[in-house]
PyMOL Python script that loads the backbone (N, CA, C, O; Angstrom):
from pymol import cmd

cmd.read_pdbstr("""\
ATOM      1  N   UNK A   1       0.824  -1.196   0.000  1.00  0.00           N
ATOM      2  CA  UNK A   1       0.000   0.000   0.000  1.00  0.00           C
ATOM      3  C   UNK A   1       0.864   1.254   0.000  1.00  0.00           C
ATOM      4  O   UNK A   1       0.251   2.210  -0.475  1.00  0.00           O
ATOM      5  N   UNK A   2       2.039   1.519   0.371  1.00  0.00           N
ATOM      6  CA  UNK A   2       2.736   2.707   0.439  1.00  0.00           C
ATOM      7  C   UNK A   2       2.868   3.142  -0.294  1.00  0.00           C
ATOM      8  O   UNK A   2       3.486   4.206  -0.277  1.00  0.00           O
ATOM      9  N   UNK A   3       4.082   1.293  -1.470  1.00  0.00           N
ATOM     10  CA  UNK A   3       4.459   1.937  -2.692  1.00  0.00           C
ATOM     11  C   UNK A   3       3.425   2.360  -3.554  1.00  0.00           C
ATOM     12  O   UNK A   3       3.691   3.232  -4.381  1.00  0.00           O
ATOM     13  N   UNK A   4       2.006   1.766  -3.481  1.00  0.00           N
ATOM     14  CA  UNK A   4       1.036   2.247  -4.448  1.00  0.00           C
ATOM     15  C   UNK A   4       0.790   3.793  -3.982  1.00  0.00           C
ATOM     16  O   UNK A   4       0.740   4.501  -4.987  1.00  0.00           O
ATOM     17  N   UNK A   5       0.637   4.470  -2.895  1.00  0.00           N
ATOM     18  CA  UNK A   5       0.886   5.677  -2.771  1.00  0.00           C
ATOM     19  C   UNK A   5       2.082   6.560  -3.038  1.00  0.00           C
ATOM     20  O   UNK A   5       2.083   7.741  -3.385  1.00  0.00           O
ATOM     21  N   UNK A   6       2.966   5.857  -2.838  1.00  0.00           N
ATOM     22  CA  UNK A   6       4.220   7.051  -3.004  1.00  0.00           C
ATOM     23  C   UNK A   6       4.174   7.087  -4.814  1.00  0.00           C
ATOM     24  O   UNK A   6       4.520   8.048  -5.501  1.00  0.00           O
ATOM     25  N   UNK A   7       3.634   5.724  -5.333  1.00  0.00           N
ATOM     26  CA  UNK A   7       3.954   5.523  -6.929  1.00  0.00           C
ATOM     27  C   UNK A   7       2.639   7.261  -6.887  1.00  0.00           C
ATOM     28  O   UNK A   7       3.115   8.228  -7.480  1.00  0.00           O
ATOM     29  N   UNK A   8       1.805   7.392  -6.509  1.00  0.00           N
ATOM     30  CA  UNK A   8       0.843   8.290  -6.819  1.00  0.00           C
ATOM     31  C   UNK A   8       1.211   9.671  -6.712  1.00  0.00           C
ATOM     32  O   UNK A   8       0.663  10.485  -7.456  1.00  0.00           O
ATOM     33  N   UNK A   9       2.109  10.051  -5.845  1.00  0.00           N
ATOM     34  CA  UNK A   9       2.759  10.916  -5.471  1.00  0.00           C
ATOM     35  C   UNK A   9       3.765  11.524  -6.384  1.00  0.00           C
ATOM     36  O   UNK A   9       3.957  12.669  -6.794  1.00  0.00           O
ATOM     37  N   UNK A  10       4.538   9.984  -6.627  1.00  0.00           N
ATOM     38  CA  UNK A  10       5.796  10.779  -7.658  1.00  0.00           C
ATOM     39  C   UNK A  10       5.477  10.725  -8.801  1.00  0.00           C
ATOM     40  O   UNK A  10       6.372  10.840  -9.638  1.00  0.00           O
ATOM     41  N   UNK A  11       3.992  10.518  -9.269  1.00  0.00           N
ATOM     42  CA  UNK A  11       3.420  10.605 -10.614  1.00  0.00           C
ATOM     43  C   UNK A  11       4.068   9.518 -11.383  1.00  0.00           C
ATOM     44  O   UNK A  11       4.644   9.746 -12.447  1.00  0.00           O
ATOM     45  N   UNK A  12       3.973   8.230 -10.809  1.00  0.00           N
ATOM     46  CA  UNK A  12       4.440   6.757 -11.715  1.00  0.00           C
ATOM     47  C   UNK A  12       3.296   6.687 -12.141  1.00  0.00           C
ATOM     48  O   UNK A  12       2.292   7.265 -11.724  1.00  0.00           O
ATOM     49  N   UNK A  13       3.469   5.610 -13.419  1.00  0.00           N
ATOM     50  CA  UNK A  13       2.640   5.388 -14.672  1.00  0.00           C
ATOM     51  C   UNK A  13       1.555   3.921 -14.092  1.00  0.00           C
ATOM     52  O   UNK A  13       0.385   3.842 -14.469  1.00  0.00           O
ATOM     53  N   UNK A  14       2.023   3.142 -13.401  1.00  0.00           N
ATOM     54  CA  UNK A  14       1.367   2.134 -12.970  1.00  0.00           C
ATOM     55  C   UNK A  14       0.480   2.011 -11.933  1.00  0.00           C
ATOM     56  O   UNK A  14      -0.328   1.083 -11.952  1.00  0.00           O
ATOM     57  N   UNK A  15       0.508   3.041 -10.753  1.00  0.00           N
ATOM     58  CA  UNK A  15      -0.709   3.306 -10.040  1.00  0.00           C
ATOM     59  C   UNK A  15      -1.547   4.326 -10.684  1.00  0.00           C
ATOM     60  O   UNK A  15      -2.693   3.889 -10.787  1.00  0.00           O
ATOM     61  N   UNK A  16      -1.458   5.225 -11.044  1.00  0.00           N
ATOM     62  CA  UNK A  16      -1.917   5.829 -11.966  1.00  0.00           C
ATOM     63  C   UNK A  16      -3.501   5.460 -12.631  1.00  0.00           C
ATOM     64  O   UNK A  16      -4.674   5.644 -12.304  1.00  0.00           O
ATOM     65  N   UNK A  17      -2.652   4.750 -13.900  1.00  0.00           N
ATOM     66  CA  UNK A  17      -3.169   3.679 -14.990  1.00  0.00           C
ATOM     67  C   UNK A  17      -4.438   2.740 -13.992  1.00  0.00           C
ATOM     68  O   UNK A  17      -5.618   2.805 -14.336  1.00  0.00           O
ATOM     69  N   UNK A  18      -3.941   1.756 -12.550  1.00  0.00           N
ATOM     70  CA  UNK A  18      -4.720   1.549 -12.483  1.00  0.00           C
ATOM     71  C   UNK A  18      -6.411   2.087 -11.617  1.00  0.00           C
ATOM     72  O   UNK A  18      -7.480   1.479 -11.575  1.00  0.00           O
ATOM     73  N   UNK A  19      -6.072   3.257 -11.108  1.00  0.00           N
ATOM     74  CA  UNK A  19      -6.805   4.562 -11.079  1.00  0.00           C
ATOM     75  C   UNK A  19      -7.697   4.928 -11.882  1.00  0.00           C
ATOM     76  O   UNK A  19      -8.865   5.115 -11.542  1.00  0.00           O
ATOM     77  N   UNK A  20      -7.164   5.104 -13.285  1.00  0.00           N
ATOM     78  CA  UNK A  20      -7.845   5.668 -14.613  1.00  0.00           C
ATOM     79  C   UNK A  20      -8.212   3.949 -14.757  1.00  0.00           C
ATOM     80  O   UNK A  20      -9.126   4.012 -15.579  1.00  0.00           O
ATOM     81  N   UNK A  21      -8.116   3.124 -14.583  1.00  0.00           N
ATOM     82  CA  UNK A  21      -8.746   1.591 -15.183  1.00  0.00           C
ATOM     83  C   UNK A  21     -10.022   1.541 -13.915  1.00  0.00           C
ATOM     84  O   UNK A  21     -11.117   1.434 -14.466  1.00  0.00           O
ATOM     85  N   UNK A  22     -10.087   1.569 -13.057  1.00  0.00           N
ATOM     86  CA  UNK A  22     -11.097   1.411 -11.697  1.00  0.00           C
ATOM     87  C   UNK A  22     -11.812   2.218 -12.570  1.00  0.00           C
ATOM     88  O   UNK A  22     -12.648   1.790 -13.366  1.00  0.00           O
ATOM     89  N   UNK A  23     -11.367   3.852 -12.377  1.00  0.00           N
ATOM     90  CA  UNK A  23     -12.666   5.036 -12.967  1.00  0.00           C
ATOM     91  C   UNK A  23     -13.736   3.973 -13.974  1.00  0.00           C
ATOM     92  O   UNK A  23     -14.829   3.442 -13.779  1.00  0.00           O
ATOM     93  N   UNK A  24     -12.730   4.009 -15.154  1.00  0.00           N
ATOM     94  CA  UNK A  24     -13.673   3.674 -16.567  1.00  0.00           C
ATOM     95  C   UNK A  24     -14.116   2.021 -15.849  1.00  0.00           C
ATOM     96  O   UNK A  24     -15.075   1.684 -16.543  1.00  0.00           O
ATOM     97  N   UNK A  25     -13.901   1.063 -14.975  1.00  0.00           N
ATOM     98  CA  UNK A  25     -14.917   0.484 -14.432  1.00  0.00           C
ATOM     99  C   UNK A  25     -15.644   0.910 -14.056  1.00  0.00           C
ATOM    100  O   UNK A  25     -16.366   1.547 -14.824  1.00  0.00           O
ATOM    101  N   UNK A  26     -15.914   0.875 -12.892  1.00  0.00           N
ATOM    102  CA  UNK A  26     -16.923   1.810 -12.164  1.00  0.00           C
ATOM    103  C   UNK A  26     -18.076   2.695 -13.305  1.00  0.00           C
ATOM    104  O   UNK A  26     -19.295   2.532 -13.334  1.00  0.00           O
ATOM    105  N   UNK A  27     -17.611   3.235 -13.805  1.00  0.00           N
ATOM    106  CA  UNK A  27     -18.557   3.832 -15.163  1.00  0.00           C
ATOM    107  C   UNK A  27     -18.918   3.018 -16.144  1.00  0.00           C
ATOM    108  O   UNK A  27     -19.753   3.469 -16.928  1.00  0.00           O
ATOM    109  N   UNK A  28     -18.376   1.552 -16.379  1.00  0.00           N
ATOM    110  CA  UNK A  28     -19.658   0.736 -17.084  1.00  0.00           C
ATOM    111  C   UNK A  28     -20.461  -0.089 -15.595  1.00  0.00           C
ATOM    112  O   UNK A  28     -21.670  -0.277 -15.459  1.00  0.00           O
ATOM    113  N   UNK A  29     -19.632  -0.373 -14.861  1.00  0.00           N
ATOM    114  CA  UNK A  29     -21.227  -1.050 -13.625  1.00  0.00           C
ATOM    115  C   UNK A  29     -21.818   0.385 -13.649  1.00  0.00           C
ATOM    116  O   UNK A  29     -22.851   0.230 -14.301  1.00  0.00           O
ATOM    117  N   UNK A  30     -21.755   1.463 -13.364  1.00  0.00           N
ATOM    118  CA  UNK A  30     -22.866   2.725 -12.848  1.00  0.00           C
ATOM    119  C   UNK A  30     -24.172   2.393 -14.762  1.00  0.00           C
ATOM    120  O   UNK A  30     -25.397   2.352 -14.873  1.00  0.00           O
ATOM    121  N   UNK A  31     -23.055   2.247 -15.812  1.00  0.00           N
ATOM    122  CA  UNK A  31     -24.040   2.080 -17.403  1.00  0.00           C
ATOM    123  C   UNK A  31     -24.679   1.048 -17.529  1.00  0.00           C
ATOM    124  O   UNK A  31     -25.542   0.927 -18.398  1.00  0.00           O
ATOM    125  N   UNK A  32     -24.303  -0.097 -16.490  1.00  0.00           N
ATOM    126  CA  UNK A  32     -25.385  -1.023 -16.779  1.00  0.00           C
ATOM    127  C   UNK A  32     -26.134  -1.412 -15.505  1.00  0.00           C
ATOM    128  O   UNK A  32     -27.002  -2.280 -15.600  1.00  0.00           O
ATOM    129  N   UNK A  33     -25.890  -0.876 -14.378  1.00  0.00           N
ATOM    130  CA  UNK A  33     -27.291  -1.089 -13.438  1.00  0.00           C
ATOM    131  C   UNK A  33     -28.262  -0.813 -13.520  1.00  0.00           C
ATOM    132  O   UNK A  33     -28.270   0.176 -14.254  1.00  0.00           O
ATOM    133  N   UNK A  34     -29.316  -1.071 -13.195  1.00  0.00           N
ATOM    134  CA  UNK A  34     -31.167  -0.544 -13.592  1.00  0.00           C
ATOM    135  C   UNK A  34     -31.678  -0.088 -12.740  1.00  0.00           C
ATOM    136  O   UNK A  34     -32.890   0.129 -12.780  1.00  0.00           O
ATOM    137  N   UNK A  35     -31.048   0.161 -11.855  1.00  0.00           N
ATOM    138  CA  UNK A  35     -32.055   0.801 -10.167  1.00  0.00           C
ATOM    139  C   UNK A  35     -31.276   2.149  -9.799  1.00  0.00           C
ATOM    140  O   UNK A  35     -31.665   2.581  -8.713  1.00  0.00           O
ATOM    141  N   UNK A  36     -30.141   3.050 -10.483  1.00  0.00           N
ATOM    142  CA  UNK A  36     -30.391   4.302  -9.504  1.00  0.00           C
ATOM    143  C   UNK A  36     -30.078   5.232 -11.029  1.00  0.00           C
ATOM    144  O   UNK A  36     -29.046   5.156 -11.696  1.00  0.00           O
ATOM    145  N   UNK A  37     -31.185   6.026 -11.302  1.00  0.00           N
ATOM    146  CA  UNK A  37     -31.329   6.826 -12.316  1.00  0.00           C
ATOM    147  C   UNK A  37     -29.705   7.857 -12.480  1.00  0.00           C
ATOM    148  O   UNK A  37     -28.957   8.013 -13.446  1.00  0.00           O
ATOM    149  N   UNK A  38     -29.656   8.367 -11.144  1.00  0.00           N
ATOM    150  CA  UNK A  38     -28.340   9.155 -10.540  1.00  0.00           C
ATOM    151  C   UNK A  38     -26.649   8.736 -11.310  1.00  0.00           C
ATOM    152  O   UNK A  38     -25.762   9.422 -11.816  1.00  0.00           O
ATOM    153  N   UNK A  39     -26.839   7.204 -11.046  1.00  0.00           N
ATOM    154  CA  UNK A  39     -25.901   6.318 -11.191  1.00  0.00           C
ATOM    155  C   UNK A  39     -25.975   6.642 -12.803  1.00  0.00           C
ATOM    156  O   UNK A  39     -25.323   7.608 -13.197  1.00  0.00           O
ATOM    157  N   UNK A  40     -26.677   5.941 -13.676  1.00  0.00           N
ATOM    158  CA  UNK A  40     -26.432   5.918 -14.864  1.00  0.00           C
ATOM    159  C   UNK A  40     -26.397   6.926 -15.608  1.00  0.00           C
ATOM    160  O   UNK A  40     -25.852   6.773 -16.701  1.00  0.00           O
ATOM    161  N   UNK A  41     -27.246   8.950 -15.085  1.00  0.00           N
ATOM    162  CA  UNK A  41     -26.573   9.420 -15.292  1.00  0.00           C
ATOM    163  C   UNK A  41     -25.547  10.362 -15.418  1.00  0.00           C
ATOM    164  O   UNK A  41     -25.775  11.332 -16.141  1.00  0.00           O
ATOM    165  N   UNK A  42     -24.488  10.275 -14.873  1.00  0.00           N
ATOM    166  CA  UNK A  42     -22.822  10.433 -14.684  1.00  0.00           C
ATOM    167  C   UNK A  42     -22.323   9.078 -14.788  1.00  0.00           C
ATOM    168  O   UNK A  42     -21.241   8.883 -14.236  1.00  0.00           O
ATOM    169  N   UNK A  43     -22.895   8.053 -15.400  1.00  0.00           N
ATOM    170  CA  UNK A  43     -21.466   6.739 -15.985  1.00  0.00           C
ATOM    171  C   UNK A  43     -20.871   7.690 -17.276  1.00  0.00           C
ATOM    172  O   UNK A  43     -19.681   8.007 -17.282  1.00  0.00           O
ATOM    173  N   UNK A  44     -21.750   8.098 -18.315  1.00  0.00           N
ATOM    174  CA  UNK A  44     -20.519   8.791 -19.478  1.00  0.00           C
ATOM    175  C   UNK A  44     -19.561   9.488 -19.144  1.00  0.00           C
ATOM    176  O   UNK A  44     -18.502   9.499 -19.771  1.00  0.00           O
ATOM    177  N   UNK A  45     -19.767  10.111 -18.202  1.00  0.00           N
ATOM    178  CA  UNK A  45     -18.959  11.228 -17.386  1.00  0.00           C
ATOM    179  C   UNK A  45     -17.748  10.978 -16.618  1.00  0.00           C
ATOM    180  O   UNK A  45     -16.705  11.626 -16.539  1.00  0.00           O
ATOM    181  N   UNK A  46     -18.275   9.438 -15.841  1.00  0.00           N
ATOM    182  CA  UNK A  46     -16.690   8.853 -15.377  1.00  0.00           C
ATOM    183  C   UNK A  46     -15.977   7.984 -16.180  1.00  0.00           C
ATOM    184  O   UNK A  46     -14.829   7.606 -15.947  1.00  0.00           O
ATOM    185  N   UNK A  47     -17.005   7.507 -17.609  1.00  0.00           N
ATOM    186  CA  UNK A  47     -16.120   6.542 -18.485  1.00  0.00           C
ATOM    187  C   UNK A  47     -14.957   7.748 -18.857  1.00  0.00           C
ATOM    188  O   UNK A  47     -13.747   7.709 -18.636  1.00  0.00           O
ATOM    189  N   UNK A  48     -15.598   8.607 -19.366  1.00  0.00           N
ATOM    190  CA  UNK A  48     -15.160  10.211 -20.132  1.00  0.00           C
ATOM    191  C   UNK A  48     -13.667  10.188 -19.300  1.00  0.00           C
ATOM    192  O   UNK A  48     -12.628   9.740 -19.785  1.00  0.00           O
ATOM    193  N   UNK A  49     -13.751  10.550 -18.459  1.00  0.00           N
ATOM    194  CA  UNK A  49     -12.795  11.006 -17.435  1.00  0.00           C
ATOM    195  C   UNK A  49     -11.654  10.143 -17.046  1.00  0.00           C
ATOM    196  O   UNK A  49     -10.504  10.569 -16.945  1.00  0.00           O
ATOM    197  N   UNK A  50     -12.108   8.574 -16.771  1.00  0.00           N
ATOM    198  CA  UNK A  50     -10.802   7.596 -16.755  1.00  0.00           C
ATOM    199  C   UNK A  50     -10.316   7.527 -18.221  1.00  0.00           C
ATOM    200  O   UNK A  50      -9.087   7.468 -18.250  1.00  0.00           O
ATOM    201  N   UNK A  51     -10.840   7.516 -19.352  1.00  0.00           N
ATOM    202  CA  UNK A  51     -10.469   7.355 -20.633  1.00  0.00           C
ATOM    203  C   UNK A  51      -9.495   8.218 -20.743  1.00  0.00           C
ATOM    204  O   UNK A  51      -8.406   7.822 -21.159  1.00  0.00           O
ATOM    205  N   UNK A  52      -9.713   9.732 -20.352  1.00  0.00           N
ATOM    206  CA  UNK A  52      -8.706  10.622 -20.528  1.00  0.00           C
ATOM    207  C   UNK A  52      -7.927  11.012 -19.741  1.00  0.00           C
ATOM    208  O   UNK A  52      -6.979  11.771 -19.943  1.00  0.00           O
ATOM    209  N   UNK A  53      -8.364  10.371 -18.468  1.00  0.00           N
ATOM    210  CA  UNK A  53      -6.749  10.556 -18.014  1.00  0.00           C
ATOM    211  C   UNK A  53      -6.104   8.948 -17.883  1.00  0.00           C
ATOM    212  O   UNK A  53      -5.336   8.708 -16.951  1.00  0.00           O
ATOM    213  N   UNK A  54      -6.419   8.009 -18.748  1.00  0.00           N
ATOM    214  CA  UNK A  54      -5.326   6.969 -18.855  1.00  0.00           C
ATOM    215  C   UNK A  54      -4.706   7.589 -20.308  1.00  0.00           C
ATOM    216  O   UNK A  54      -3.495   7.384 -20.394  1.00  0.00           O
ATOM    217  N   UNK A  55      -5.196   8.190 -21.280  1.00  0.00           N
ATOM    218  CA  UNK A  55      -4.568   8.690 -22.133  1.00  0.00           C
ATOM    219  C   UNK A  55      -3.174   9.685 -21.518  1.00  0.00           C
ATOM    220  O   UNK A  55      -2.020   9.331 -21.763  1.00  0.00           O
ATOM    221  N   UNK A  56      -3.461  10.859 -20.763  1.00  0.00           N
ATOM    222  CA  UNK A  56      -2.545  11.487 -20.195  1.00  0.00           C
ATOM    223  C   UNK A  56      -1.423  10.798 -19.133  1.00  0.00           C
ATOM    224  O   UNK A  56      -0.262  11.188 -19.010  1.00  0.00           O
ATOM    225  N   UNK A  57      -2.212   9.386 -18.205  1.00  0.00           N
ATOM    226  CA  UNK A  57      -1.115   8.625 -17.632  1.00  0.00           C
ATOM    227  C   UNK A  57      -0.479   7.916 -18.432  1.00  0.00           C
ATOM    228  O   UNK A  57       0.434   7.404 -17.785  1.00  0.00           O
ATOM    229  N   UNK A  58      -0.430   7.513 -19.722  1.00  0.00           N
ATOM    230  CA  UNK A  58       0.026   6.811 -20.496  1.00  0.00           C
ATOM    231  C   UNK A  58       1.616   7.314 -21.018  1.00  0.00           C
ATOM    232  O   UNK A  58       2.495   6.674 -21.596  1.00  0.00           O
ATOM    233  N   UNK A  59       1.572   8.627 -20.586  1.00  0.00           N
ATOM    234  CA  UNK A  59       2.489   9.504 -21.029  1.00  0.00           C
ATOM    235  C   UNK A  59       3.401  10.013 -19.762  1.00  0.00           C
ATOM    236  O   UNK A  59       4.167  10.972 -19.848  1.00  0.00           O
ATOM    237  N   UNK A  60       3.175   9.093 -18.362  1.00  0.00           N
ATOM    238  CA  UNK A  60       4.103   8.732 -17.675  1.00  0.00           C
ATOM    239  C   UNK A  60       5.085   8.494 -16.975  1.00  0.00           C
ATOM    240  O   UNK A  60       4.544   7.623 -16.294  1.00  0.00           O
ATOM    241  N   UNK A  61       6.166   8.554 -16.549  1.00  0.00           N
ATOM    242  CA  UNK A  61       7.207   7.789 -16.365  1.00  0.00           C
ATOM    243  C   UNK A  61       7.169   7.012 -15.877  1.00  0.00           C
ATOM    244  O   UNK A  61       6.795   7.322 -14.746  1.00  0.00           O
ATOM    245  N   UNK A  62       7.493   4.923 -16.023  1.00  0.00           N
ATOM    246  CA  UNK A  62       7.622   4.014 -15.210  1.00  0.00           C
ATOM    247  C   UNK A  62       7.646   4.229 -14.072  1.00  0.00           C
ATOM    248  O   UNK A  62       7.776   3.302 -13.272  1.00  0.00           O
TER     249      UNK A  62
END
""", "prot")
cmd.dss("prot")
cmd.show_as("cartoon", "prot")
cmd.util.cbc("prot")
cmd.orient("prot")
């Protein structure tokens, strides 16, 4: 757990990444549940958002 924080800290590419990968989860379960109107809609909004910033973590340093 540290190194996954300190990796967050010194702006490493691999906690990061999986940050921006949770987001754009989280935003297809919120696109395909059927019970909280709320939920489904802001899923485009957090797919939106992990998409672009795994694009920008992609760009990195190990």
């Amino acid at each position: 757990m540290s190194s996954f924080l300190d990796g967050l800290i010194r702006l490493r590419r691999g906690p990061w990444e999986m940050v921006a990968s949770i987001l754009i989860g989280l935003g297809v379960v919120m696109l395909m549940q059927p019970f909280v109107m709320g939920l489904y809609t802001y899923s485009f909004i957090v797919i939106l958002t992990g998409t672009v910033m795994f694009l920008i973590v992609s760009h990195f340093p190990e």
